[in-house]
C-alpha positions in Angstrom: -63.1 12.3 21.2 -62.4 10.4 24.4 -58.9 11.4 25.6 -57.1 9.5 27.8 -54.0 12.4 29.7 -51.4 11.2 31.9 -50.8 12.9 34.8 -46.8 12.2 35.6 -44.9 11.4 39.1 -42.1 10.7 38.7 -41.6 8.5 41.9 -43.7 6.2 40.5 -41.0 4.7 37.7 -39.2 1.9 38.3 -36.8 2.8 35.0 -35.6 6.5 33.1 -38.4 9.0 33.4 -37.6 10.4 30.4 -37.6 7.0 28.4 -41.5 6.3 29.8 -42.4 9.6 28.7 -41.2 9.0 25.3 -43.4 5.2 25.8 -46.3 7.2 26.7 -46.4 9.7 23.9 -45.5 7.1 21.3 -48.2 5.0 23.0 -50.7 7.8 22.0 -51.3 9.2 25.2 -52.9 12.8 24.1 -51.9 15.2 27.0 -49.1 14.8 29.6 -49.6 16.9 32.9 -46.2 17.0 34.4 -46.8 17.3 38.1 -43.8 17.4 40.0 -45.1 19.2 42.8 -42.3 18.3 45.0 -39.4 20.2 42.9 -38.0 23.4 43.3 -39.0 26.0 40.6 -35.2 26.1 38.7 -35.3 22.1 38.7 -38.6 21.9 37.5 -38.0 24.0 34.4 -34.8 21.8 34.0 -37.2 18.9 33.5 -40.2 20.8 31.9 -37.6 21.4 29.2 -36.6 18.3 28.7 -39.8 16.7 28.8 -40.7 19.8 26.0 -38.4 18.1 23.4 -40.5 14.3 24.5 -43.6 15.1 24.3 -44.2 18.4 22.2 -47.5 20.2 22.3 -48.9 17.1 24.2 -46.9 18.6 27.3 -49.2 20.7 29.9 -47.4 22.2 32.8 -48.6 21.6 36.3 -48.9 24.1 39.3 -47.0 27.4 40.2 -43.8 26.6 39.1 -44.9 26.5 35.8 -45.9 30.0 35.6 -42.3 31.6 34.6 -42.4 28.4 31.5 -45.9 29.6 29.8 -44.4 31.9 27.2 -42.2 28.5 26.4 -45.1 26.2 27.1 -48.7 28.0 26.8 -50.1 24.6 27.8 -50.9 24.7 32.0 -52.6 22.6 34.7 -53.7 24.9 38.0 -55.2 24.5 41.1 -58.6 26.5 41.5 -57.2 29.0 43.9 -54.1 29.8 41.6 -56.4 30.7 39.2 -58.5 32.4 41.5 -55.5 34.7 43.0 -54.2 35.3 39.4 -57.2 35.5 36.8 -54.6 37.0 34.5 -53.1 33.6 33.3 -56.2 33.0 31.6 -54.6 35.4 28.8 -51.3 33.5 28.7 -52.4 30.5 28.0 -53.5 28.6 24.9 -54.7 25.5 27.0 -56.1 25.8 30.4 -57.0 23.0 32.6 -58.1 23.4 36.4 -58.9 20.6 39.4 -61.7 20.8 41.0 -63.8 18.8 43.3 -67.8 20.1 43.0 -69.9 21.3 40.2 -69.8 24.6 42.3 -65.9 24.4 41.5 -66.3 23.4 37.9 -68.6 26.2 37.0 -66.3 29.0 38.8 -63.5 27.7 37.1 -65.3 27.5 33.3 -66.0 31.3 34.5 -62.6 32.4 34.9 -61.5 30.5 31.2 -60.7 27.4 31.7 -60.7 24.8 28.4 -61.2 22.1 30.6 -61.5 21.0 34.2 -60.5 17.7 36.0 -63.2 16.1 38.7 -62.0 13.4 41.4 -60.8 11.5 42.5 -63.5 9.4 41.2 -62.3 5.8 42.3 -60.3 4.7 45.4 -56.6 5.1 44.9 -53.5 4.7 46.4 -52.5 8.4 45.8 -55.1 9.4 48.3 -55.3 6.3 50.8 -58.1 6.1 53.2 -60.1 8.6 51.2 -63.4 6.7 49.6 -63.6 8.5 45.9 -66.6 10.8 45.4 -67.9 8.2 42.7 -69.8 8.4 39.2 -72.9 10.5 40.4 -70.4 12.9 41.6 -68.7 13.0 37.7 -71.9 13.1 36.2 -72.9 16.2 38.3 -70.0 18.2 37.5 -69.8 17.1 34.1 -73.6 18.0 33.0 -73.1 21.1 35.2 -70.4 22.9 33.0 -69.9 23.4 28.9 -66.3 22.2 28.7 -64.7 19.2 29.0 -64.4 17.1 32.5 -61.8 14.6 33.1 -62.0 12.0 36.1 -58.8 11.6 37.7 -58.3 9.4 40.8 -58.2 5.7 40.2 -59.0 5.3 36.7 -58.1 1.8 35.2 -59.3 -0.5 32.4 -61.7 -1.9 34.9 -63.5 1.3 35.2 -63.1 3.6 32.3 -66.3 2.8 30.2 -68.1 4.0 32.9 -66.2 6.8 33.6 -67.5 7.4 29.5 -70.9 6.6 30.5 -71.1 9.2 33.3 -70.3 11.5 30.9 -66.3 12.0 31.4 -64.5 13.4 28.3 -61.9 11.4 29.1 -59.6 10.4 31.9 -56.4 10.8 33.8 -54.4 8.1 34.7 -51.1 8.4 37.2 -49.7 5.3 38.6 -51.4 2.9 35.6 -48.9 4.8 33.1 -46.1 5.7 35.2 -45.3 1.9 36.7 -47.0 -0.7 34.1 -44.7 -3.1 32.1 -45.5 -1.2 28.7 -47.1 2.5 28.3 -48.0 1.4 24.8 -49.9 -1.5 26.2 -51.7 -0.2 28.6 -53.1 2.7 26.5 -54.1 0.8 24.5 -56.2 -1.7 27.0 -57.6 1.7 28.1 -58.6 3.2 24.9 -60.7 -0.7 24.1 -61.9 -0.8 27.9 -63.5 2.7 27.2 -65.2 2.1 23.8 
């Protein structure tokens, strides 16, 4: 199954975060990566809590300050090099996803556990201006170079998604396309048609 994840920022939302959250998971989103890198340990529990009662066992926590959360949530999102300095989470965890940007990085990370991995950024985006994105050969490369699931991330749309398929993505993450469009529901579902 294709999977289509939102990766969250809160920034990004012109109305309640919490109320596009619900619009995303009623949408049928089928993970949400919370990644609010820019808060405090305390205030992100606050809202990993909150988003807990949201979105349910959709919700994947994001980055070191989810850590202290994963007997709460055993659903978490790292950076290869947390993983790396701490191989021990793999044990914690029912669902673990890593970033990565080789094949190199893929495979180390499907060595230490993890379920899946995301590749980018694939496309262009805003999110990492200036920076040309390392394209579909680069996808296809990591995906066929690894046994578990790659996601693209970076610049995903409904213009691009059925070759993000076709390169042999198990899905993709979208940020700003969920967190800022006119209706969650609507544009999940555009992406879940573009993709095929």
């Amino acid at each position: 199954m294709f999977r289509i994840i939102c990766v969250t920022d809160r920034k990004l939302c012109s109305g309640d975060f919490f109320a596009r959250l619900a619009e995303i998971c009623a949408g049928g989103a089928d993970f949400v990566i919370l990644r609010e890198k820019d808060l405090a340990a305390a205030e992100y529990a606050e809202v990993a809590g909150r988003a807990l009662a949201i979105c349910g066992p959709r919700l994947v926590l994001h980055g070191a300050a989810a850590l202290p959360l994963l007997r709460r949530v055993p659903r978490v999102h790292l950076p290869l090099a947390v993983l790396e300095s701490k191989p021990e989470i793999r044990k914690n965890a029912e669902l673990l996803g890593v970033s990565v940007h080789s094949a190199e990085e893929a495979k180390r990370a499907q060595k230490l556990g993890a379920d899946y991995v995301t590749a980018g950024h694939i496309f262009e985006t805003a999110c990492k201006s200036g920076l040309p994105g390392r394209g579909l050969s680069f996808l296809r490369d990591t995906a066929s170079s690894v046994n578990i699931p790659v996601y693209a991330i970076g610049g995903v749309s409904a213009r691009n998604i059925a070759a993000v398929r076709g390169a042999g993505g198990a899905g993709a993450c979208v940020m700003s396309g969920l967190m800022s469009c006119a209706s969650p529901k609507d544009t999940l579902a555009e992406l879940r048609r573009a993709a095929g």
